[in-house]
C-alpha positions in Angstrom: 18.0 -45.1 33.2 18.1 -42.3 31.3 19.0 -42.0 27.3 20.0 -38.4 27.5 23.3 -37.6 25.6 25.6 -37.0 28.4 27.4 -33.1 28.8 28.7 -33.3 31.7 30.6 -36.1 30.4 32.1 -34.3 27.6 32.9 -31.2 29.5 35.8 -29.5 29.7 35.4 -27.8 33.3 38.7 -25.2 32.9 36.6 -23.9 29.5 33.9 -22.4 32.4 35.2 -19.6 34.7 33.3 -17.4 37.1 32.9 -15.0 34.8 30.8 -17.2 32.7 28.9 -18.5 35.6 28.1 -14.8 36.7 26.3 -14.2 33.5 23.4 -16.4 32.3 23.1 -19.5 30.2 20.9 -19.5 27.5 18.9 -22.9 26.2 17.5 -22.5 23.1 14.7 -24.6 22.0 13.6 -25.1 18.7 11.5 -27.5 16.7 11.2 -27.0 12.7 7.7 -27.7 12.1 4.0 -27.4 14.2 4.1 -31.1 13.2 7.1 -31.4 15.2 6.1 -30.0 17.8 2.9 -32.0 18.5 4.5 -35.4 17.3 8.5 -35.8 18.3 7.6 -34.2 21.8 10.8 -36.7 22.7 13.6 -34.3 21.0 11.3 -31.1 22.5 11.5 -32.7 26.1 15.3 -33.2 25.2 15.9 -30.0 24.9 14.1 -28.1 27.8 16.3 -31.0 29.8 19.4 -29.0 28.7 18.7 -26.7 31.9 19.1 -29.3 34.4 22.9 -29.4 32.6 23.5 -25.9 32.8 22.7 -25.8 36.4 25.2 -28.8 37.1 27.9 -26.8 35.4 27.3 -24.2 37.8 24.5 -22.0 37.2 21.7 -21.1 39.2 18.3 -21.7 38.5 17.5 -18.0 38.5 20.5 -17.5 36.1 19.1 -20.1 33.2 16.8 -18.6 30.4 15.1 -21.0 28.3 14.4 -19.6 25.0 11.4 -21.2 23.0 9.9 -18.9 21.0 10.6 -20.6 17.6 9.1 -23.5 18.1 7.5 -24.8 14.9 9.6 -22.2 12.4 12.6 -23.7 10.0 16.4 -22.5 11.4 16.8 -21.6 7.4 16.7 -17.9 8.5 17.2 -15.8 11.2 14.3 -13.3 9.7 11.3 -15.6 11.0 12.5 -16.2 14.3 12.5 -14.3 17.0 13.8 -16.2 19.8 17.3 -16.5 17.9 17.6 -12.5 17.2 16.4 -12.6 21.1 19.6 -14.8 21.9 22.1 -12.7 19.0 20.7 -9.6 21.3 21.4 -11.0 24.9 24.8 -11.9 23.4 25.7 -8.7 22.1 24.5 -6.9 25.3 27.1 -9.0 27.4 24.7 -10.3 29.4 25.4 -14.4 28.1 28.1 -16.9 29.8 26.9 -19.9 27.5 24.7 -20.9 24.8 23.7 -24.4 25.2 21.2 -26.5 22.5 20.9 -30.1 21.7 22.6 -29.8 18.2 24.4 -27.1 15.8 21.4 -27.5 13.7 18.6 -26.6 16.1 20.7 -23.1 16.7 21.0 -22.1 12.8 20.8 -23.8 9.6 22.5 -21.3 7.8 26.3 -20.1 7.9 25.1 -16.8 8.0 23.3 -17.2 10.7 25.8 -19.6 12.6 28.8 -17.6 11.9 27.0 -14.2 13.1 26.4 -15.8 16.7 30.3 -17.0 16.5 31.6 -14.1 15.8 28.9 -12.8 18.6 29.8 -15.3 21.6 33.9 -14.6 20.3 33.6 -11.0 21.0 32.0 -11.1 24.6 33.1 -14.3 25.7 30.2 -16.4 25.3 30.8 -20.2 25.5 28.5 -22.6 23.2 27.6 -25.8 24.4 25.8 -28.7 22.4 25.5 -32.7 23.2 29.0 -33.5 22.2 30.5 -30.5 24.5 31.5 -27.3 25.4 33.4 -25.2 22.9 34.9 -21.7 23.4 34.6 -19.7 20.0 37.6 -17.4 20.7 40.1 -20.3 20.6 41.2 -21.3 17.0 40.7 -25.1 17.5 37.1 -24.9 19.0 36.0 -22.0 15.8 37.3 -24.5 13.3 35.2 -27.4 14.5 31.7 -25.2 15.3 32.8 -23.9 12.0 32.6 -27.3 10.2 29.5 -28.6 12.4 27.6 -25.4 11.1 28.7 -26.0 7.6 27.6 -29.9 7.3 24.1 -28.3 9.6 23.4 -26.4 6.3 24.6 -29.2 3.9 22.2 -31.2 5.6 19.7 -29.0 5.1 20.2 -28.9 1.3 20.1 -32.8 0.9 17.1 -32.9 2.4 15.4 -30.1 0.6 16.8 -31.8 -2.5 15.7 -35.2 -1.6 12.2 -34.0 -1.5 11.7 -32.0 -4.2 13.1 -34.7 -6.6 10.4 -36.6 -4.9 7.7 -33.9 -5.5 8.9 -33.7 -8.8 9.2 -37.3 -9.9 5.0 -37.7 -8.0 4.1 -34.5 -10.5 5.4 -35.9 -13.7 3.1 -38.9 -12.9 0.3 -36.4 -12.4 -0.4 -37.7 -8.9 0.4 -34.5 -6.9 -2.1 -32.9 -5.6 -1.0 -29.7 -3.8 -4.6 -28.0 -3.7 -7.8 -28.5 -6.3 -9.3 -25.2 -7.4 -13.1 -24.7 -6.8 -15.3 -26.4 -8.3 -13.4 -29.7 -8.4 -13.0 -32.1 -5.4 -10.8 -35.3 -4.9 -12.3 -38.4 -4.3 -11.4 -40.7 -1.2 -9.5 -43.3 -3.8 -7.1 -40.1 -5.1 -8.9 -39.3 -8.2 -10.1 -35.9 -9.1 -13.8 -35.3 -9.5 -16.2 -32.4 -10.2 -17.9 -30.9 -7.3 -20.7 -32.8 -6.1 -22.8 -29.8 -5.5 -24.7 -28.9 -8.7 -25.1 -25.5 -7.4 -21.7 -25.1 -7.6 -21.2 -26.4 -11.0 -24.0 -24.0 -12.2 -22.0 -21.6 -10.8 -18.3 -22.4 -12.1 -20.0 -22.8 -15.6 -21.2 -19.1 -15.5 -18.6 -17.5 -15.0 -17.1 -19.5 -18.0 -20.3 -18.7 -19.9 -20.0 -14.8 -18.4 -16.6 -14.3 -20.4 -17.5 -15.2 -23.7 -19.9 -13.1 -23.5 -18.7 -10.1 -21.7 -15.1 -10.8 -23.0 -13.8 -9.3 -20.1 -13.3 -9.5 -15.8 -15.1 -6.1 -15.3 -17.9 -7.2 -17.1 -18.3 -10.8 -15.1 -18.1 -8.7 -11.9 -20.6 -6.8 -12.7 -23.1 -9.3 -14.0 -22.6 -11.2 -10.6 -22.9 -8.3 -8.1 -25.8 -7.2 -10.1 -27.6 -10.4 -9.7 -26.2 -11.0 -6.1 -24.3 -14.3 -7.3 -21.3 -15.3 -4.8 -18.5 -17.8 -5.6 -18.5 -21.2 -3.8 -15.1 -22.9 -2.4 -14.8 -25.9 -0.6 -13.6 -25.3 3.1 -10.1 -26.1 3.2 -9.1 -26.4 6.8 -10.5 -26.6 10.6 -13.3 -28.5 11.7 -15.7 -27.7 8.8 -13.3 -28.7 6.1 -15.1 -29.6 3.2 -18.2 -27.8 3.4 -19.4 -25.6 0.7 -19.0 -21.7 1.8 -20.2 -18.5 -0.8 -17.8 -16.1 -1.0 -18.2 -12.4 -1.9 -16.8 -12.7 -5.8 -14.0 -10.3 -6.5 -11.7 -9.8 -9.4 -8.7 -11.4 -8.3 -10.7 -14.9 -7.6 -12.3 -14.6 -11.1 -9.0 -13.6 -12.8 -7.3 -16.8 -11.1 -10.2 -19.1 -12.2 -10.1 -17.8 -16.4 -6.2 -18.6 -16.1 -6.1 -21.9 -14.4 -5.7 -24.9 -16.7 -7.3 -27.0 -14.5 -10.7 -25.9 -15.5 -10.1 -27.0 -19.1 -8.8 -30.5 -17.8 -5.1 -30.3 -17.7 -3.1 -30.9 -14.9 0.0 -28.9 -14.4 3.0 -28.3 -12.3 5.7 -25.6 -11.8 3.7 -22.4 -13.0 4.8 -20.9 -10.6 8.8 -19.6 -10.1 10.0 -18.2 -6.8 12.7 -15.0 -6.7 14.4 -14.5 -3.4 14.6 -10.7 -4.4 11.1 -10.7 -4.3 10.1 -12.0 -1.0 8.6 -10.2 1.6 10.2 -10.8 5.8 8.1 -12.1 7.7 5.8 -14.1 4.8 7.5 -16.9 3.7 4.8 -17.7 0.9 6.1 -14.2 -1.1 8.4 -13.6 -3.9 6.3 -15.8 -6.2 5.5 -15.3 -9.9 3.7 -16.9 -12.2 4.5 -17.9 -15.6 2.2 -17.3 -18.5 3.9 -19.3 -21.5 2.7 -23.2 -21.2 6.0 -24.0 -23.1 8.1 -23.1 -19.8 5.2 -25.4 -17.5 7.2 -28.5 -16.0 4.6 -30.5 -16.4 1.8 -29.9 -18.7 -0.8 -33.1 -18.8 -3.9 -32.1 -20.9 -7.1 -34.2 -20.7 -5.9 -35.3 -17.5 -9.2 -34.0 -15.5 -12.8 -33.8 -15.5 -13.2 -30.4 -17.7 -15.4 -27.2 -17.4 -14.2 -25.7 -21.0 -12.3 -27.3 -23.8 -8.8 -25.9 -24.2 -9.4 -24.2 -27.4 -11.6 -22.3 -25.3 -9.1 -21.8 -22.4 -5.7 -20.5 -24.9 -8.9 -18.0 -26.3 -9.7 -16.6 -22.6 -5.5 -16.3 -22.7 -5.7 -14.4 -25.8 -8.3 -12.0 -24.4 -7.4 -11.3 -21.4 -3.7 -10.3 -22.9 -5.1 -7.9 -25.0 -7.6 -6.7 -22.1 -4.0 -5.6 -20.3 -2.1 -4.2 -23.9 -5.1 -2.3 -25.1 -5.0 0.7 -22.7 -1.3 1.1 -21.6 -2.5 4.0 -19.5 -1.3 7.5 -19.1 1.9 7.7 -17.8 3.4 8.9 -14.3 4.1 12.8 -16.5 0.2 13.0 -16.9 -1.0 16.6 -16.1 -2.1 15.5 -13.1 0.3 17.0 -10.4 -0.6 14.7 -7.5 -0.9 11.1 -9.0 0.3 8.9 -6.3 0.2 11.2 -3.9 -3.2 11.1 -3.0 -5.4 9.1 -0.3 -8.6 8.5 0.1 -10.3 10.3 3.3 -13.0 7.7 3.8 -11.4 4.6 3.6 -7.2 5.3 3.9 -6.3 3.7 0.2 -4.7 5.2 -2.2 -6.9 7.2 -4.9 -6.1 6.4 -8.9 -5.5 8.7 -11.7 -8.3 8.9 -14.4 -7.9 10.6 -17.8 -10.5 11.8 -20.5 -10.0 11.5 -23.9 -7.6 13.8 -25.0 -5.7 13.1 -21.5 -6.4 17.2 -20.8 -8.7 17.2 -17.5 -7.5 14.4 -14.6 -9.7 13.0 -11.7 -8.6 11.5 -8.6 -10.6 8.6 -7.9 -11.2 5.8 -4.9 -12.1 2.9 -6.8 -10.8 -0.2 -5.2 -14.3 -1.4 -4.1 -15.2 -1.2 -7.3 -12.9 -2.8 -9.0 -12.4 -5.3 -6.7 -15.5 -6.1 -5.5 -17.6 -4.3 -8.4 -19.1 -2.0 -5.8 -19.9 1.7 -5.9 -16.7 3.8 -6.0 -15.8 5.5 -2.5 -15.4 9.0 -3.7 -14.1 11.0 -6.9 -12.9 14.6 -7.1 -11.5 16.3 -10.7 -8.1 17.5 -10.4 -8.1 20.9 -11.1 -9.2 22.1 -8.0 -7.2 19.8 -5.8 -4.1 20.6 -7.9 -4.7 24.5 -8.2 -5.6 24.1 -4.4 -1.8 22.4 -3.7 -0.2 24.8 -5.9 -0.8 27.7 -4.5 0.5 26.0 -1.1 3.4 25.2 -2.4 4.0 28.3 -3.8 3.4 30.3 -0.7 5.9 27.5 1.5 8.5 28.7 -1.5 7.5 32.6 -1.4 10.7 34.3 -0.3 8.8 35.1 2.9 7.9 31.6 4.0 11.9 30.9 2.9 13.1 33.8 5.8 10.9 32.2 8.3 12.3 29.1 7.4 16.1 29.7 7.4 15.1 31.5 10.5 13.3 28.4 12.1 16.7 26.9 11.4 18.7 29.1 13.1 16.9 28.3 16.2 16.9 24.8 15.5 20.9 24.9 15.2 21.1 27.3 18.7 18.6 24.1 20.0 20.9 21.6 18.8 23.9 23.1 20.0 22.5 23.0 24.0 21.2 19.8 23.1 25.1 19.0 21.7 26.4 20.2 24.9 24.0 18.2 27.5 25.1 15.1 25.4 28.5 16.1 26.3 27.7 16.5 29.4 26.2 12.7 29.8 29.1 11.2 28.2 32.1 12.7 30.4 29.4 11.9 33.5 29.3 8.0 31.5 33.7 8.5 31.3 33.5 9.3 34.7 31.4 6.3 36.1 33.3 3.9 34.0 37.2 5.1 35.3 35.3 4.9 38.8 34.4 1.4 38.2 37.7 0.7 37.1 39.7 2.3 39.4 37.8 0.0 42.1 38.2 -3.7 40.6 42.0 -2.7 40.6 42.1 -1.7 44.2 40.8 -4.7 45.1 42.5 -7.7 46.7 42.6 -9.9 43.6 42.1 -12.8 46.5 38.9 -11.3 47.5 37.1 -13.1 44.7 33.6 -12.1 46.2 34.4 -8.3 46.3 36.0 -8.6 43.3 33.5 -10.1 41.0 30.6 -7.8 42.3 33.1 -5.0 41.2 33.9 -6.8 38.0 29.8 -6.9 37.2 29.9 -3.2 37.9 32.6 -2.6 35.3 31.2 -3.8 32.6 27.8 -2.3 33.3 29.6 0.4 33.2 31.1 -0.1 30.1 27.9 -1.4 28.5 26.1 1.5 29.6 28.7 4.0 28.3 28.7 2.2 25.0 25.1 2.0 24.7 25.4 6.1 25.4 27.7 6.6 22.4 25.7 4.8 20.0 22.8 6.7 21.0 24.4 10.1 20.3 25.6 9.1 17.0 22.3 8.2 16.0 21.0 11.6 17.1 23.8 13.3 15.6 23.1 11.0 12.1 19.1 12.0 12.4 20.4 15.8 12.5 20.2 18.0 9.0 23.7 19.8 8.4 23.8 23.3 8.8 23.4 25.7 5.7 26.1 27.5 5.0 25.7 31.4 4.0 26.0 31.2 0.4 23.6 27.9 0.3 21.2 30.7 2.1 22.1 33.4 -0.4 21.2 30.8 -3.1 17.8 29.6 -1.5 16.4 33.2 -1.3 17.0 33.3 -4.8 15.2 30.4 -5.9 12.6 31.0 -4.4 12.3 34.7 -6.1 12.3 32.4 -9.3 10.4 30.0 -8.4 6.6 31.1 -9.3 7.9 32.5 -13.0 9.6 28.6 -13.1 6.3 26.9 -12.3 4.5 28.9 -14.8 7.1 28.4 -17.8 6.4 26.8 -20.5 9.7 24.4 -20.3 8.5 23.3 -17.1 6.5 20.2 -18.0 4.5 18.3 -15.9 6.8 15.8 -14.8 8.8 18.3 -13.1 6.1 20.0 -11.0 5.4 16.4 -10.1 9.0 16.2 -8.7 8.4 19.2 -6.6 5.2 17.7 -5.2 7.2 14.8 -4.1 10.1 16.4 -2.8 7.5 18.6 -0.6 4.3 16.5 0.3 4.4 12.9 1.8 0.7 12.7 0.6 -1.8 14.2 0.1 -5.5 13.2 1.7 -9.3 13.8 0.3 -12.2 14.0 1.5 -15.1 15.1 -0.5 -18.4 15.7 2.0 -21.3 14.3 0.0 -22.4 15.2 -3.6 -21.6 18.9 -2.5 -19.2 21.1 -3.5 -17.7 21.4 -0.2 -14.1 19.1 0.2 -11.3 19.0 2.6 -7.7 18.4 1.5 -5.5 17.3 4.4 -1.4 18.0 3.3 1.4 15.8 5.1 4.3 18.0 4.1 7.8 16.5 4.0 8.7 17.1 7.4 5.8 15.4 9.7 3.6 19.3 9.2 0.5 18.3 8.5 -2.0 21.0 7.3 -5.9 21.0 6.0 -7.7 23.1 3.8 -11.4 23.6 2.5 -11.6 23.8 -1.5 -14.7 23.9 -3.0 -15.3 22.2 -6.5 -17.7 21.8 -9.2 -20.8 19.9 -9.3 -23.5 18.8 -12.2 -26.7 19.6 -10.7 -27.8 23.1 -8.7 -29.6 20.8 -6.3 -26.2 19.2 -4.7 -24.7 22.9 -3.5 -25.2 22.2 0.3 -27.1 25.4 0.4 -29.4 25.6 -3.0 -33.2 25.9 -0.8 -31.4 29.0 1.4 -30.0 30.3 -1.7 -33.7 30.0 -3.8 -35.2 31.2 -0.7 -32.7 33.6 -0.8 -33.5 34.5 -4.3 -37.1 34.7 -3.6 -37.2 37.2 -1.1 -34.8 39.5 -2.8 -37.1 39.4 -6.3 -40.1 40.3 -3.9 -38.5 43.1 -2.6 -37.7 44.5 -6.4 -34.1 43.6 -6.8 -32.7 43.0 -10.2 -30.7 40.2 -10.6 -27.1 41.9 -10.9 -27.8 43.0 -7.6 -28.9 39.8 -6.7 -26.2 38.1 -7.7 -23.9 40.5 -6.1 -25.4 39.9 -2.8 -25.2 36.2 -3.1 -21.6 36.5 -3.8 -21.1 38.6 -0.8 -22.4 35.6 1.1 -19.7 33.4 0.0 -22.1 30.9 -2.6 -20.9 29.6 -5.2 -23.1 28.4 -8.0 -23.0 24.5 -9.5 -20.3 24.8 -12.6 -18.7 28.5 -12.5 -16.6 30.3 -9.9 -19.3 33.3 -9.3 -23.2 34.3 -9.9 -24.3 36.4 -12.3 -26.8 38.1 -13.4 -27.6 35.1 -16.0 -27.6 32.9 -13.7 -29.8 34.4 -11.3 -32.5 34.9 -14.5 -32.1 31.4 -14.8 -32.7 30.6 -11.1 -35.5 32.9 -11.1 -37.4 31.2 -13.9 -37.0 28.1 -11.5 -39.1 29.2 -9.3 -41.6 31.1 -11.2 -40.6 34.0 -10.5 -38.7 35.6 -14.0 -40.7 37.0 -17.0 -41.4 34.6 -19.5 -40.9 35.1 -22.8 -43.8 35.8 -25.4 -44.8 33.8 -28.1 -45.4 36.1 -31.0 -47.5 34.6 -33.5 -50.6 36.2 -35.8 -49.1 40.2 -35.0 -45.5 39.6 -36.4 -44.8 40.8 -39.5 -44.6 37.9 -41.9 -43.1 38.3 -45.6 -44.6 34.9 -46.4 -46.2 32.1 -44.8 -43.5 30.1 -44.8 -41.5 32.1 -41.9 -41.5 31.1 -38.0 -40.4 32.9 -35.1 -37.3 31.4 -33.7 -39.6 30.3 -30.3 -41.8 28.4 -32.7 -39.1 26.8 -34.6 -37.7 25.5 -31.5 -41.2 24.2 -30.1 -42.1 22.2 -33.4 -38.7 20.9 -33.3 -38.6 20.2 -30.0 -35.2 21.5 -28.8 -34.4 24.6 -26.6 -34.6 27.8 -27.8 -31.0 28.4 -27.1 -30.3 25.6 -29.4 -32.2 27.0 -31.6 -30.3 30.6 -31.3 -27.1 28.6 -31.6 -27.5 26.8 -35.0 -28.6 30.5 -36.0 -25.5 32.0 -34.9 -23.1 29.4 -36.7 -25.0 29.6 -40.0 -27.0 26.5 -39.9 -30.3 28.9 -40.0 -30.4 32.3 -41.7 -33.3 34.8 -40.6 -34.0 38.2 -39.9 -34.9 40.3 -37.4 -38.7 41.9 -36.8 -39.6 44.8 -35.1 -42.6 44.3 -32.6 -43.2 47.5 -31.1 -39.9 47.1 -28.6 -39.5 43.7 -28.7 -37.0 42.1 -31.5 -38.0 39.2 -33.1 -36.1 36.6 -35.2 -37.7 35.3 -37.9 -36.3 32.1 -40.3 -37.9 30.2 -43.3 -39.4 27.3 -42.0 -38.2 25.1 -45.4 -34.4 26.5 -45.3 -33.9 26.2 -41.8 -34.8 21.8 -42.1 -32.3 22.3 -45.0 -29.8 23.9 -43.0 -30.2 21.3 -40.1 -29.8 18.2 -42.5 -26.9 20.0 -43.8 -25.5 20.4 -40.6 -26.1 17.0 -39.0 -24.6 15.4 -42.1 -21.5 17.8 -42.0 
């Protein structure tokens, strides 16, 4: 007995021809769900039995492909399954005779879709079989009726869909759907929804609750718990462990989801969530999803319906804060001075590097900070702007010199004397692919028509060589479509005199930011980072539009004298040339000649090297005049002792003289000058000046 629909039965044997039977016959296979899969094995054995009927209509075993790749993915779209674009492919290569599967709707569930592979098996003669027959998509009567099976395939689909979210719908405004608990909750065997078990996880859940009134922000919780090494618990949701307790690495994306869910303050809710099409991402069906803020537009809003962590007072307060957390600081916008916001990548880990401001939004720094914003780690790298931006400038100043713009218009002329011998081999390919395919024909019509084994071996070798030319034009029209056009000479003329402009341009004062921005990104793909320590060595690597890619050493400032990459050469350095009697100009001028670079300025000096010097005990210290200066009364201080009983540097002290906050005069000491202030104006003068 067997209870398989019968084809054969329905078949309309003049609809299949030779031609068809020379080709292959495709069975598709297809099951919507995993569930499907594992459970209705009946309708999955069903269908691989579909190639035992295409070899009784005449093909051979070698000739039937059985396509299953989609098994367990929804025929709502064609962009998550593979084995149908596999099939659409096969079809449109002319190398299909039929399409067989057990139903319209295991093929496509869409009109889209359906009608694409019509219109596919129409133009290259494809037959498509199901259970009820065979039908020949290039004949009016047999496109009206797949046409209307594909329609109702899709209509089905949408009462169904319908039918079950009424249901889902009608369960939620009960309260008794439970899609997924958040942590910290768990539901009970008899469907009711309980707090975790696990008072460690409670503690836990409570904190963070705890955490943000105090901290009032997400930062300031992620710091508190990677400070004190305190991981968030979940219940395992899937697999052989599911429902065991796991600690998670917290991050601020799980803490930002567990301040806005309302579960947490006991209400149960449905539909904050909305889904946009325009917003989904191929090949993840979960994407495109957004959620929505205002409780009014919840479908279903049940307070007091759970077990609660906070009350909701407290929960429409977290709301509140964390609103204003995102208003307060709108950020500097994209026409910041920074020139390479966006542009820049992180050498260390690949991400992209953020754009930091100061105060007055003057001085930019290019920053790596996911790990710790995410995961309130250490930040991977930062580097200030300016010398990554003056760096890139001057790049792009020298690829627009009028120099760089000769080589390149010369470049091109090669490129077009390339692309013209490239232009005639593809000629040259397509008269030999004209050739082949006249040959071809020429032979199938020589042939005695009777001679049906002849003359479907030469038939095959027609339209190979028809396929093969065609597949030969599309290629050269994608190589001529990847091709730049040609510059003509008065586009050349004008490009030479840009580029005599363009350094006066890039200076101008009407040139704002956000052009030179513009430039950037009409020049660089990106721009990538790599800072070598707490030196003031860095590497910037430039992907320039165009696949060059090109890497320079900048060097840039630093705090500290101690995180140059060569300070102990350079006060060893120092050491030896003080022993040998060299004064410090000199000093400095040989360390510049060496290529060093102090901590915050571009060169040494002779100031610097004093400085240094003193370091390592090597300079002339100042003398602390006392009982030989000539006092007027005893109320006057040197300007060294002023600064020693007030406990500030002598250059401070020098400072407040300069700007007027001290008044003094100068003493005469044999050769030595000495400044000498009034010990009661000068705490006058600093009251005056702190208050002012």
């Amino acid at each position: 007995m067997n209870a398989e629909p019968s084809l054969l039965t329905f078949a309309l044997p003049e609809k299949i021809h030779s031609r068809h039977n020379d080709r292959q016959a495709i069975v598709y296979v297809r099951q919507s769900t995993v569930r499907q899969v594992e459970h209705n094995r009946e309708s999955t054995l069903l269908q691989y039995a579909l190639a035992d009927r295409a070899f009784r209509l005449g093909w051979r075993r070698d000739q039937i492909t059985v396509i299953d790749d989609d098994l367990g993915r929804s025929g709502a779209s064609a962009l998550d399954r593979p084995g149908f674009q596999r099939l659409v492919a096969e079809v449109g290569l002319g190398h299909v005779g039929m399409v067989i599967g057990i139903e319209v709707s295991r093929l496509a569930r869409s009109c889209r879709d359906w009608h694409q592979l019509l219109e596919m098996c129409a133009l290259f003669d494809t037959l498509i079989g199901d259970a009820d027959g065979i039908y020949d998509p290039s004949t009016y009567n047999d496109r009206l009726l797949l046409g209307l099976k594909g329609t109702m395939s899709e209509a089905e689909l949408h009462i169904l869909k319908a039918r079950m979210h009424e249901g889902r719908k009608a369960k939620a405004r009960r309260g008794e759907l439970i899609l997924g608990l958040p942590r910290g909750y768990v539901l009970k065997p008899s469907g009711e929804v309980a707090l975790d078990p696990d008072e460690g996880v409670q503690r836990v859940i409570r904190l963070v609750f705890t955490l943000f009134e105090k901290r009032r922000s997400i930062s300031g919780v992620l710091r508190y718990l990677v400070d004190h090494d305190i991981a968030l618990p979940d219940r395992i949701r899937s697999g052989p462990e599911k429902g065991d307790v796991c600690w998670n690495r917290p991050n601020t994306a799980t803490l930002g989801d567990m301040l806005r869910h309302p579960g947490y303050a006991g209400a149960y809710v449905f539909g904050r969530r909305r889904h946009d099409g325009r917003l989904r991402v191929p090949g993840k069906p979960h994407s495109g999803r957004r959620f929505v803020r205002d409780p009014q537009k919840w479908m279903v809003l049940h307070q007091s319906a759970l077990p609660a962590y906070i009350d909701w007072q407290t929960y429409e307060r977290n709301q509140e804060l964390m609103a204003a957390n995102r208003s307060r600081y709108t950020g500097v916008p994209r026409g910041g001075a920074a020139l390479l916001g966006g542009l820049i990548s992180c050498g260390v880990c690949g991400r992209k590097m953020v754009t930091g401001y100061n105060d007055d939004g003057r001085e930019a720094r290019y920053s790596c900070s996911y790990e710790a914003t995410t995961y309130g780690g250490p930040r991977c790298q930062s580097i200030s702007a300016r010398p990554v931006d003056t760096c890139v400038t001057a790049l792009m100043l020298e690829a627009l010199s009028p120099s760089a713009i000769d080589v390149s218009l010369q470049v091109a002329e090669d490129i077009e004397l390339e692309r013209q011998q490239l232009h005639e081999g593809w000629k040259q390919r397509l008269e030999r692919a004209d050739y082949e395919t006249a040959l071809a024909r020429r032979r199938y019509e020589a042939v005695d028509p009777d001679n049906r084994l002849v003359a479907r071996t030469l038939e095959r070798d027609w339209e190979a060589a028809l396929a093969t030319k065609q597949a030969l034009a599309d290629d050269h029209q994608r190589a001529l479509a990847r091709q730049p056009e040609r510059l003509t000479a008065q586009e050349k003329d004008a490009v030479r005199q840009l580029a005599e402009d363009v350094p006066s341009l890039w200076k101008a004062q009407s040139t704002t930011s956000r052009d030179r921005q513009t430039i950037a990104r009409m020049m660089l793909d990106r721009v990538v980072i790599r800072v070598f320590g707490e030196t003031e060595r860095a590497e910037i690597k430039c992907h320039w539009a165009g696949g060059i890619v090109t890497t320079h050493p900048i060097i840039r400032t630093v705090r500290r004298f101690e995180q140059l990459e060569h300070h102990d050469e350079i006060l060893d350095r120092i050491a030896v040339l003080r022993a040998e009697g060299v004064t410090s100009r000199q000093i400095a001028d040989d360390l510049n000649a060496k290529g060093w670079t102090p901590a915050k300025k571009p060169m040494f000096d002779a100031l610097i090297v004093q400085k240094l010097l003193a370091r390592k005990g090597l300079g002339k210290k100042r003398p602390i005049w006392s009982g030989n200066v000539p006092r007027w009364n005893d109320d006057e201080v040197t300007l060294q002792e002023l600064s020693e009983q007030l406990g500030v540097h002598r250059q401070t002290a020098y400072g407040w003289l300069r700007r007027g906050k001290l008044k003094g005069r100068v003493a005469k000491v044999g050769a030595q000058r000495i400044w000498l202030v009034s010990l009661s104006h000068a705490s006058t003068g600093i009251r005056t000046g702190e208050s002012s």
